[in-house]
DRENTOR-308228 format. One line per field, with one value per residue (C-alpha): x, y, z negated; residue in three letters; residue number from 1. Coordinates in steps of 0.2 Angstrom, whole numbers, plus 2048, in hexadecimal, padded with zeros to 3 digits. Each point is the difference from the previous one (the first is absolute). Layout:
! DRENTOR-308228
X [X;...]
Y [Y;...]
Z [Z;...]
res [ALA;...]
n [NUM;...]
This chain:
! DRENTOR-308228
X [D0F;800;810;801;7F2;803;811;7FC;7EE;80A;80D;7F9;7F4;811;807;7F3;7FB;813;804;7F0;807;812;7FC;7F4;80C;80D;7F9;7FB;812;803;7F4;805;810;7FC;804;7F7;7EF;809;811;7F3;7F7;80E;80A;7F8;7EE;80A;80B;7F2;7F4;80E;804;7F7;805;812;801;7F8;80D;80F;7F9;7FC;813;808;7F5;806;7F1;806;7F0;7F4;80B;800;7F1;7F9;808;7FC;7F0;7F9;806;7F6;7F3;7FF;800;7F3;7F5;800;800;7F5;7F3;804;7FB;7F2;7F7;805;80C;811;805;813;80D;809;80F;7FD;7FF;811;80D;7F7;7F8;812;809;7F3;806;810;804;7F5;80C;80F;7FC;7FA;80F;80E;7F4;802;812;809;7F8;7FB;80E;805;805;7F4;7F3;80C;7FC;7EE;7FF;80A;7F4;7F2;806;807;7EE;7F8;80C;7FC;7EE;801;809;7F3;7F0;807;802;7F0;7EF;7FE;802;808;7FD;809;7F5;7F1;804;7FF;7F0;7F8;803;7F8;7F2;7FC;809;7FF;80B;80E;804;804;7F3;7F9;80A;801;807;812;809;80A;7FB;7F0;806;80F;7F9;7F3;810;80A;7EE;7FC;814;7FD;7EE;808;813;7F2;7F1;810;806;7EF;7FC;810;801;7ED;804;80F;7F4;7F4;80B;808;7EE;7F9;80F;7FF;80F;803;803;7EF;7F9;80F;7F8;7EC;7FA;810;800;7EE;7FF;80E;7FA;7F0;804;803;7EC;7FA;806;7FC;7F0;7FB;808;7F8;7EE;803;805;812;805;811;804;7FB;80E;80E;7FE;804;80C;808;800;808;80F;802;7FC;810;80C;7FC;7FC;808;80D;7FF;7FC;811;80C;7FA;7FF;806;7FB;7FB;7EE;7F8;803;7ED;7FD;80F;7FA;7EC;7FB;80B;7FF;7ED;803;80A;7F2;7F0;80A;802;7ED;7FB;80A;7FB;7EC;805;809;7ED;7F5;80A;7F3;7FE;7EE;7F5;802;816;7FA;7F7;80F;80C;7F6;7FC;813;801;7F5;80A;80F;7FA;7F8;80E;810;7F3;802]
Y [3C9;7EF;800;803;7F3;7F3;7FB;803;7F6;7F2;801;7FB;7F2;7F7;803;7F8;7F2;7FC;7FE;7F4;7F6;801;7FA;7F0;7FB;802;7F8;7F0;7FF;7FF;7F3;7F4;802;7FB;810;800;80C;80A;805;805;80A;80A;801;7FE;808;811;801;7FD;80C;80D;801;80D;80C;7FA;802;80F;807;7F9;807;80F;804;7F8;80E;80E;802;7FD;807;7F5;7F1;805;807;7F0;7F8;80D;803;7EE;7FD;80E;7FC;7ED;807;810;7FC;7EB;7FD;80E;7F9;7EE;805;80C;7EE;7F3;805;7FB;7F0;803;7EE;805;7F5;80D;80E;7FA;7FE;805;80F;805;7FC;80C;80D;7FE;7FF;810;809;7F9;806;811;802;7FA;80A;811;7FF;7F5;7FB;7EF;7F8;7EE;7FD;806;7F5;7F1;800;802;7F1;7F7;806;7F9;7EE;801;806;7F1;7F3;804;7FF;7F0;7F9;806;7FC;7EE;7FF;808;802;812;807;811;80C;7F7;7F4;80A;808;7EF;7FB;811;7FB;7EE;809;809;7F0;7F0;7FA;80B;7F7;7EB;7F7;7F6;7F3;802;7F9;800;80B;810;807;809;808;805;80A;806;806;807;809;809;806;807;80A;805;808;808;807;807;809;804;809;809;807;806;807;808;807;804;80A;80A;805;807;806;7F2;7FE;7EE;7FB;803;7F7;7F1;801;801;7F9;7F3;7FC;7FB;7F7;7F4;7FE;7F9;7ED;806;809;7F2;7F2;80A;804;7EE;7FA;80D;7FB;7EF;803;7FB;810;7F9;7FE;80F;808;7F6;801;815;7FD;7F3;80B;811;7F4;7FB;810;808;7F0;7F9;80C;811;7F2;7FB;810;805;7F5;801;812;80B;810;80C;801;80E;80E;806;7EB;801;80E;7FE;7EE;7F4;809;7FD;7ED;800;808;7F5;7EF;804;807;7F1;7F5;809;7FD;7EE;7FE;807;7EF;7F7;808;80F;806;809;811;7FE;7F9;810;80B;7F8;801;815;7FF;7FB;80C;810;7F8;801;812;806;7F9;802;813]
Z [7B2;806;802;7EE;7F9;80D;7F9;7EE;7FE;80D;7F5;7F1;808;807;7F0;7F4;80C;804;7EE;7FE;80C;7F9;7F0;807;80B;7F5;7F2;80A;808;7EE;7FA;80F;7FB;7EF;7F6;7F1;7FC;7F6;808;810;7F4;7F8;80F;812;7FB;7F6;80F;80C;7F8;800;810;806;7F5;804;812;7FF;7F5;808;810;7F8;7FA;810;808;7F9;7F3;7ED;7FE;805;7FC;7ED;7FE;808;7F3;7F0;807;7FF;7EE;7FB;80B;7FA;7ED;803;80E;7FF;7EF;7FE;80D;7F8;7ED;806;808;7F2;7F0;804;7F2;7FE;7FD;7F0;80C;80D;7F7;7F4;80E;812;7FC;7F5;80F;80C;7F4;7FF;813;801;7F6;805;811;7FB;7F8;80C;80E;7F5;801;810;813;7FF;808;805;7F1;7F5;80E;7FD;7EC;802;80A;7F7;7F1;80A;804;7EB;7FB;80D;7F9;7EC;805;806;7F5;7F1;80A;802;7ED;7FC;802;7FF;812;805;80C;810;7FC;800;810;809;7F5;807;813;7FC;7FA;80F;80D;7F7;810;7FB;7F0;800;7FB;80E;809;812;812;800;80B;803;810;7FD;7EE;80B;80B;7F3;7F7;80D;809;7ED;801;810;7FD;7F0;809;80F;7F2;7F6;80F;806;7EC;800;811;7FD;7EE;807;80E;7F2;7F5;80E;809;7F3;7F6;7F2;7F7;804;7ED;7FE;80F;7F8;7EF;803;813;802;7EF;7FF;810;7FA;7EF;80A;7FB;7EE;7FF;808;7F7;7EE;804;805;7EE;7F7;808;7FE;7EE;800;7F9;7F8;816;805;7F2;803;814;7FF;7F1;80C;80E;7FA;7FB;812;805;7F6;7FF;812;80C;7F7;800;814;803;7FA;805;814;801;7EF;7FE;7F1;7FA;804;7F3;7FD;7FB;7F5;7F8;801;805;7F8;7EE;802;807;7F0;7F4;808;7FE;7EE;7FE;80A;7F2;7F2;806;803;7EF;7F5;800;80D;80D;80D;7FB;80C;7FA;801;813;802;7F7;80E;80F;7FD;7FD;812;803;7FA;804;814;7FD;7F8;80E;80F;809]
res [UNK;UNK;UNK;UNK;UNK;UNK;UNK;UNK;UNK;UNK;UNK;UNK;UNK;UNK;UNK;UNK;UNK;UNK;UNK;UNK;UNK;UNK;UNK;UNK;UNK;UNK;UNK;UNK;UNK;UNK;UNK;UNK;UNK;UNK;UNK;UNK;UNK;UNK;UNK;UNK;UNK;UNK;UNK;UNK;UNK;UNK;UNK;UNK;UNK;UNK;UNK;UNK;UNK;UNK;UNK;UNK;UNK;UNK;UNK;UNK;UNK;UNK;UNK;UNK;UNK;UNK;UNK;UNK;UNK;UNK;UNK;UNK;UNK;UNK;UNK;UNK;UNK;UNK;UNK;UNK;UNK;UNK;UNK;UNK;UNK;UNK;UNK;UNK;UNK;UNK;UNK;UNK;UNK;UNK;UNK;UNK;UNK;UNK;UNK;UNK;UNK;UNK;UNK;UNK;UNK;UNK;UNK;UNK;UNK;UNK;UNK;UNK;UNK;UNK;UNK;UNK;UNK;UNK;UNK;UNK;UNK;UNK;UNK;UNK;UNK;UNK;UNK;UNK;UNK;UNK;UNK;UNK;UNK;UNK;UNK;UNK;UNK;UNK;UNK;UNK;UNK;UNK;UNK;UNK;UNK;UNK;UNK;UNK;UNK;UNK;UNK;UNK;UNK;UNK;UNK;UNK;UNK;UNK;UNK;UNK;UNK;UNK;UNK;UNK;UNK;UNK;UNK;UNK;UNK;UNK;UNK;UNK;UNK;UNK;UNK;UNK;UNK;UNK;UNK;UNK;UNK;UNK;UNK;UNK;UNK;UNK;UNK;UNK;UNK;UNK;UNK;UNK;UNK;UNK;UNK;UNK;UNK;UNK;UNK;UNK;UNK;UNK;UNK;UNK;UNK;UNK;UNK;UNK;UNK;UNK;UNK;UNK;UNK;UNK;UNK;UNK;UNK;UNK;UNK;UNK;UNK;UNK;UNK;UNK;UNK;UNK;UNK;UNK;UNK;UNK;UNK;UNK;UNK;UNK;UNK;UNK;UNK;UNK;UNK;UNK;UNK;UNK;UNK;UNK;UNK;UNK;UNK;UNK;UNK;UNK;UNK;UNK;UNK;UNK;UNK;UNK;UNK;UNK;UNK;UNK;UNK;UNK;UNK;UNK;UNK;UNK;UNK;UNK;UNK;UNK;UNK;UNK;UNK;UNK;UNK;UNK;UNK;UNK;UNK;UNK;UNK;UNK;UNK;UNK;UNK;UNK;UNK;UNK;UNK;UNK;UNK;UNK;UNK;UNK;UNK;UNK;UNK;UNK;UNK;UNK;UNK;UNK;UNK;UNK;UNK;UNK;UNK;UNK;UNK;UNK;UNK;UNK;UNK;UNK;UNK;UNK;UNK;UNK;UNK;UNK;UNK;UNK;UNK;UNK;UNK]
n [1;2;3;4;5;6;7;8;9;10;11;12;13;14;15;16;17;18;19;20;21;22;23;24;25;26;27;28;29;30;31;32;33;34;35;36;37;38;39;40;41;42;43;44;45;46;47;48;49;50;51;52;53;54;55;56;57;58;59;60;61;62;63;64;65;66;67;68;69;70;71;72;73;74;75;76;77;78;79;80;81;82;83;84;85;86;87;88;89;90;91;92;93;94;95;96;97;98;99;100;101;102;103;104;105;106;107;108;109;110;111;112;113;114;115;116;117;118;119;120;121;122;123;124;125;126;127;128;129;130;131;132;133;134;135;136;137;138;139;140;141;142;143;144;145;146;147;148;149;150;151;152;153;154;155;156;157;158;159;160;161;162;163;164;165;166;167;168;169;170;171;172;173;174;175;176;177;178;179;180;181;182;183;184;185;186;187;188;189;190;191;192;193;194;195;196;197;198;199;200;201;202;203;204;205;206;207;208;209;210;211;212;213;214;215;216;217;218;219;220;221;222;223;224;225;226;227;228;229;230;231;232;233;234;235;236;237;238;239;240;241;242;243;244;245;246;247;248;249;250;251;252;253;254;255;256;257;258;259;260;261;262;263;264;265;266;267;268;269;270;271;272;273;274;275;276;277;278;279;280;281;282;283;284;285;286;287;288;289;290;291;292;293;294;295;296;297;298;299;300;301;302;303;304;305;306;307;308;309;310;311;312;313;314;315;316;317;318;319;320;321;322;323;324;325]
């Protein structure tokens, strides 16, 4: 059994504390550097934040398990939708930026379906990774350029917004000593416990799945899933208690874009494959029909009340009942 655990719950440690350190280091690279607060939020902190989830996909697929790598990636948009903003909107109603809502939450839609949709009926080639990157760096690019004209902030921006709230280091803000050395290293050590926990979770997942006879979508979608989406609970929950509610919904809208464009995207290009055919069939239709639910309760009052909380997170609930042998 130890074996088993070992690798998994070590996996996940390196995995969360890597990116931490990843995104602090690489966000004061940034600042030295004089890149503004708002390319590092929309760029670096989304990457950063990410990265778990990527390089345990792309190690996933590289490995011979299409499995876990897209049911990592399924499995934490419907586990940042049900069980995070669940949790979120149980604590403290969720207050919902009609900017967010108008293009990001759209946008989280459309992606969802776009992908649902090319899954249903071709692998997910090079190709098909090329354009969803390209879609990302398109999406990143319109952002910025509206956030720079206006005030109303989107969901990128709220992502970053959600990591200063729980690390007021991680965003600029403060001037400090120059030099690169130390945010190097911080940069280059978070990459490292990042590639070694995501090798560490998929070997034990893999391990997982095979010793007690698992399919390993389901280990991809539930126990991989949620371990990566760790940054995302966090970072909601502390918005919600500290009642910036408007955060805590545009750091998971911001995130099931990256999820799709950027690492579906990554994902892709490195090591194409088809997705699994009981997600094509199951859990991408239902990644489809809680993104449209989740802007549907966003779109009544421009809130997430408790009760729609409480709908989403026994969602969760079936929704692990139901896939779990």
């Amino acid at each position: 059994m130890l074996d088993i655990w070992l690798p998994l719950v070590g996996g996940l440690v390196l995995l969360i504390a890597g990116g931490d350190l990843l995104v602090r280091g690489a966000v004061q690279v940034a600042e030295r550097l004089g890149v503004s607060p708002l390319v590092i939020g929309l760029t670096l902190v989304g990457f950063g934040t990410s990265m778990p989830e990527l390089v345990t996909s792309v190690q996933a697929a590289l490995g011979g398990s299409p499995g876990i790598a897209y049911g990592n990636i399924v499995g934490s948009n419907l586990a940042n939708i049900l069980l995070i903003v669940g949790i979120s909107a149980i604590l403290f109603p969720i207050a919902v930026a009609s900017s967010a809502l108008r293009r990001d939450a759209m946008v989280m839609l459309g992606v969802a379906v776009v992908f649902a949709g090319l899954a249903f009926v071709m692998p997910m080639t090079r190709v098909v990774g090329a354009v969803f990157v390209l879609a990302l760096v398109g999406y990143i690019v319109m952002a910025f350029r509206q956030e720079r004209a206006s005030t109303a902030h989107g969901a990128v921006h709220e992502k970053a917004a959600a990591f200063e709230g729980v690390d007021p280091a991680v965003i600029p803000g403060t001037p400090r000593r120059s030099g690169l050395v130390l945010p190097l290293l911080l940069s280059v050590g978070g990459l490292v416990m990042v590639i070694l926990g995501g090798t560490f979770l998929v070997k034990g997942a893999v391990t997982l799945a095979q010793s007690f006879g698992i399919p390993e979508t389901v280990i991809g979608l539930t126990i991989v899933a949620i371990g990566t989406s760790m940054p995302e609970l966090v970072t909601s929950v502390m918005a919600a208690i500290r009642r910036q509610s408007d955060v805590a919904f545009g750091n998971i809208v911001g995130s099931n874009i990256y999820n799709i464009l950027g690492i579906g995207g990554t994902t892709a290009l490195i090591a194409p494959t088809p997705v699994p055919p009981e997600i094509v069939r199951f859990d991408n239709l239902l990644m489809v029909g809680v993104s449209l639910l989740l802007v549907l309760f966003a779109a009544t009052g421009l809130r997430i009340a408790r009760w729609e909380g409480a709908v989403l997170l026994a969602g969760y609930c079936a929704y692990v009942w139901t896939i779990w042998p």
